[in-house]
N, C-alpha and C positions, 0 to 999 in steps of 0.2 A: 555539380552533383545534385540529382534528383532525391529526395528523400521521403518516403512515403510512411510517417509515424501511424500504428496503431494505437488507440485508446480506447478505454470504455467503464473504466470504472473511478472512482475518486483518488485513489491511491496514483493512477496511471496519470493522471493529468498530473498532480502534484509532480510526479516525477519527470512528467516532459517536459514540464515551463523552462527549467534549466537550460534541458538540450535544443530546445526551443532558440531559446535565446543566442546558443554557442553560435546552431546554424545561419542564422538570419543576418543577412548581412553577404555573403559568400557563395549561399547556397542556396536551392527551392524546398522548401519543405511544403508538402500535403498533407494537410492535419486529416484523418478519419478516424470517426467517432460508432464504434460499435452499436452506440445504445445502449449498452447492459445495464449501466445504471442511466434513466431517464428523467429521475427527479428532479425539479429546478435545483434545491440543494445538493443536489449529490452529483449533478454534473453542471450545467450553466453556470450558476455563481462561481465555480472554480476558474472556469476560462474568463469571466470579465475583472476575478479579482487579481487573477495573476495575470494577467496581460498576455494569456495564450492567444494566438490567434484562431481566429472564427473556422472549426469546423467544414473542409470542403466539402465532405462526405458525412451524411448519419445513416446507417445501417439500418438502423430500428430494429434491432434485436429482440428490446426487452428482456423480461422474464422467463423463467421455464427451467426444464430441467438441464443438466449440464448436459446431454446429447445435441437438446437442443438448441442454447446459444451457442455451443461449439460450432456444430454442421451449419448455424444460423450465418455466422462469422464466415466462414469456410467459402460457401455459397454465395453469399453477398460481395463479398471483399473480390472475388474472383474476375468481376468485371471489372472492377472500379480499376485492380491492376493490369486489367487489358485495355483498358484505355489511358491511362496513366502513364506505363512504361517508365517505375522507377526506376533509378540503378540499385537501390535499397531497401528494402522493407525495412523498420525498424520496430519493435516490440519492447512492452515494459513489464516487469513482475511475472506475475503467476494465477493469470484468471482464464476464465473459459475464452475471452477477449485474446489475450496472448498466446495461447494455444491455436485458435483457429486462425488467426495470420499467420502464426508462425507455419500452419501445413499449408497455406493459400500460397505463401512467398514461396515453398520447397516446390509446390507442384507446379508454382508459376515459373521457375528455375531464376528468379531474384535473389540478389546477393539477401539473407536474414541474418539480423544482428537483435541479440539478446541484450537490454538492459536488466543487469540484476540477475545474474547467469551464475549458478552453482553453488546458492542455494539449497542445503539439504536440511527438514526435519527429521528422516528417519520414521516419518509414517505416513506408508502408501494409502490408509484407511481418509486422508484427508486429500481432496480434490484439488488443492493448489499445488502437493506435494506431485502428484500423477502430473498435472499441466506443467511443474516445471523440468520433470525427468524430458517429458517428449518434446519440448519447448527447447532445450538444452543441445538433444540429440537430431534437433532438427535445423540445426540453425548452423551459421557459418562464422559469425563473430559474438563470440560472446564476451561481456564485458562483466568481470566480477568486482563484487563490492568490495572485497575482503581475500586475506590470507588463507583464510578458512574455505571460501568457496573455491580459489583459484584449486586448491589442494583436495576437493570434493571431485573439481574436473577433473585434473588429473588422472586423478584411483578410474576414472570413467572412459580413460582414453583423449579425451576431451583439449589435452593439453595443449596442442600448436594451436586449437582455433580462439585461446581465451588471452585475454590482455584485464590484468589488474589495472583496473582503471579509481578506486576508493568507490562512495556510495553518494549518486547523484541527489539522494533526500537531503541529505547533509547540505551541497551546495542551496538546496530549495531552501531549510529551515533560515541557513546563516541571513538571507532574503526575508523571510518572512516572520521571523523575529524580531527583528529591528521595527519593522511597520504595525506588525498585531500586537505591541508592548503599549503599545497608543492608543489600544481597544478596550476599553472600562465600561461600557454603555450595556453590554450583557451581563458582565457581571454584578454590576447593581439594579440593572433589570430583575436578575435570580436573586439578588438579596443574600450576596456571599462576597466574604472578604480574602485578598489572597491571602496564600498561606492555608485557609481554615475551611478549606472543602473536596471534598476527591470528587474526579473528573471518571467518568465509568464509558464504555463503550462493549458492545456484544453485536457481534452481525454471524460468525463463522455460523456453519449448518449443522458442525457436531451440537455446540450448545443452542442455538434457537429451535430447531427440530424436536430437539430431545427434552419432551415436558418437564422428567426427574430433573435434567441436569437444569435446564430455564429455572426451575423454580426452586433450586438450591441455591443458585447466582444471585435470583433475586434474594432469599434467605439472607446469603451471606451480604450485601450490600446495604439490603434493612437494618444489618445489627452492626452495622461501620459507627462509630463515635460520634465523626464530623458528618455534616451534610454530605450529597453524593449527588452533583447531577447529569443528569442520566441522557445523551441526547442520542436520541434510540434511533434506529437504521429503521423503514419503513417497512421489512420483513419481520423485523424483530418486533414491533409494534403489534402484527398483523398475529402473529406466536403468540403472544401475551392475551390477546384479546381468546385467542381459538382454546388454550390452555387454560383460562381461568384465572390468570396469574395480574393484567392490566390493574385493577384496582390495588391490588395490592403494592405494585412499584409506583402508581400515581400517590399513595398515601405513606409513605416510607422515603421516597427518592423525590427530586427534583426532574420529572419525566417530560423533557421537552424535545422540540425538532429537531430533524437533523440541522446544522450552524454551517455556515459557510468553511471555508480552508482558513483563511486570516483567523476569524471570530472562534475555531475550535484552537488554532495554534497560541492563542490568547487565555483563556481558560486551561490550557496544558502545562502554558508558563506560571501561570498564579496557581496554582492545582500544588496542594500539598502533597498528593500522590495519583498515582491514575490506575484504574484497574480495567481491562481490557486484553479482548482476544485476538485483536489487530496484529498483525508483523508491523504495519507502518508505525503504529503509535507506539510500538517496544521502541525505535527507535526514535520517533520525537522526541520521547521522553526521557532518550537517552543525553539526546543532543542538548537540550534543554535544562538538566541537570533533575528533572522530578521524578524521585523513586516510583517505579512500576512493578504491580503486580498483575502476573498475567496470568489469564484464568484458562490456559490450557494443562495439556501434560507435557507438552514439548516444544521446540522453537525451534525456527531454522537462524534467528538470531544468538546463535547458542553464546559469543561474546559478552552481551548483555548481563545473563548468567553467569559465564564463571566470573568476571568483575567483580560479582554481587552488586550488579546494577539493576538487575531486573529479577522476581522471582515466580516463581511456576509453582500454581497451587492447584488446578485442574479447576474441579464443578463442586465440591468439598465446601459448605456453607460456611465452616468452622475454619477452615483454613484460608477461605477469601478472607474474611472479616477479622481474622488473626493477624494476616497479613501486613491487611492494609492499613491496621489501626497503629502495627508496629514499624511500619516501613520507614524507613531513615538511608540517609545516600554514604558511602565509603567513604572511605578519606582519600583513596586516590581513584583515579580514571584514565584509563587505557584509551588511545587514537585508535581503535579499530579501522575507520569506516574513508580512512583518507585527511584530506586538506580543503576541503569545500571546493575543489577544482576539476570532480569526476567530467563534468559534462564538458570540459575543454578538451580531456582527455578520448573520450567519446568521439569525440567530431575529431578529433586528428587521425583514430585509429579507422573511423570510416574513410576517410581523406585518404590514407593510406590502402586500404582496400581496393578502394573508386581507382586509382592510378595504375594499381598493380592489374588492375583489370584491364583498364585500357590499352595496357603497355602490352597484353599477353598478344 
């Protein structure tokens, strides 16, 4: 079985090393690499720390608006599958990246299989939520994290093309915890002890876009107890600097680069709390046992929440910094998200596709 993964942003690597691995060995996998995200941080160091393999394709997408990494993907990706001739397309999450294979593989008439499939916020105002509705509805196999999403398809029709498979980050974390436990050389770099620092992240376009709401975040972060350091998304940086807001997070927060996958999953684990507008880090932080506050209004992690493992305070300065000063973990915890063995799972249910195709 030919398998043709798309990637392109940091969350999506993270989540292929897994399926990566399942494949290899059995199968051919073609790694292509959108470009969305192009920064040595935020794409390169992922693939040499997780032992993905090297990129056969890079897009070079870049920046722009979400028309245009869309159509960018769309466009690009379209030969690469005319000459390739997978039997699969396969896609991860909910980014402009995931969306535009996911129409490349329908129009290319490729089997498309959804990693992380049926996923619902319940707000179309947010662009991952739109990528995962048409991502969902365009695709042939989807592979849900959760009870909850299985039951999202459902209500959607959706139900014979989806297989509960648990959540292939989980399989990554269980991996990647054991190694970035070993990782202290940042933390005493920044001059913070665990336990006795919150770990912060902001990338979403509601809050970097939005001056008011940037500059309540930062507000609320400033007035956090413990230290806060802040390893900023280069968009989020570039916000700071255009709103007037930079010095003031450099003089308040610990404001440095974006950290490699190991090096940030290291700082999460010693992180007394994390506040961020991430879906992936709602769940690292799940998995990892460190209360999260998340500075949206809603979550497609809605488990997180009812737990009381994660909490939703929006852009509310008083309410970040209430939060997070008060955040403390339940006494019990809920297996949402599976058994650390999504990505086995993943590659049987392709494997089972691949045959039923053949056979036709």
């Amino acid at each position: 079985m030919k398998v043709l993964s798309v990637v392109g942003a940091r969350p999506q690597f993270v989540k292929a090393f897994p399926v990566s691995r399942a494949l290899s060995g059995d199968h051919e996998e073609v790694l292509v690499h959108t470009g969305q995200h192009y920064d040595e941080q935020l794409s390169g160091v992922f693939f040499d720390q997780l032992d993905v393999p090297t990129p056969a394709y890079n897009l070079g997408v870049g920046s722009g608006t979400h028309a245009d990494q869309t159509a960018g993907v769309l466009s690009r990706l379209a030969p690469v599958l005319a000459d390739e001739d997978p039997d699969t397309v396969l896609l991860y999450g909910d980014t402009n990246s995931t969306l535009g294979g996911a129409l490349a593989g329908a129009k290319a008439d490729v089997l498309v299989a959804h990693v992380e499939a049926g996923l619902r916020s319940g707000d179309r105002r947010m662009p991952e939520e739109v990528n995962r509705v048409l991502t969902d509805h365009s695709s042939d196999l989807l592979f849900a994290p959760t009870e909850t999403a299985v039951e999202n398809l459902r209500r959607e029709g959706l139900a014979e093309r989806t297989s509960h498979t648990g959540d292939v980050m989980y399989d990554a974390l269980r991996w990647a915890a054991e190694v970035a436990r070993e990782e202290t050389a940042l933390r005493s770099d920044l001059g913070v002890d665990s336990d006795e620092f919150v770990l912060a992240t902001v990338h979403r376009q509601r809050n970097t876009d939005d001056s008011d709401r940037l500059a309540s975040i930062v507000d609320g972060l400033a007035s956090v107890a413990s230290p806060v350091v802040f390893p900023a998304h280069p968009r989020t940086i570039e916000r700071l600097e255009r709103f007037g807001l930079r010095e003031r997070a450099e003089s308040a927060l610990r404001l440095v680069e974006p950290v490699g996958y190991l090096e940030f999953v290291a700082l999460l684990d010693a992180a007394r709390a994390v506040a961020t507008d991430s879906g992936g880090v709602q769940k690292e932080a799940f998995f990892l046992d460190t209360p999260c506050v998340t500075m949206r209004e809603e979550t497609e992690w809605v488990e997180t929440v009812t737990s009381g493992w994660n909490t939703l305070v929006g852009a509310d300065a008083d309410a970040v910094a209430a939060a997070i000063d008060g955040a403390s973990l339940p006494d019990e915890k809920p297996q949402p998200y599976g058994d650390g063995e999504a990505a086995t799972r993943v590659v049987e249910a392709l494997e089972r596709a691949y045959t039923g195709r053949q056979n036709v």
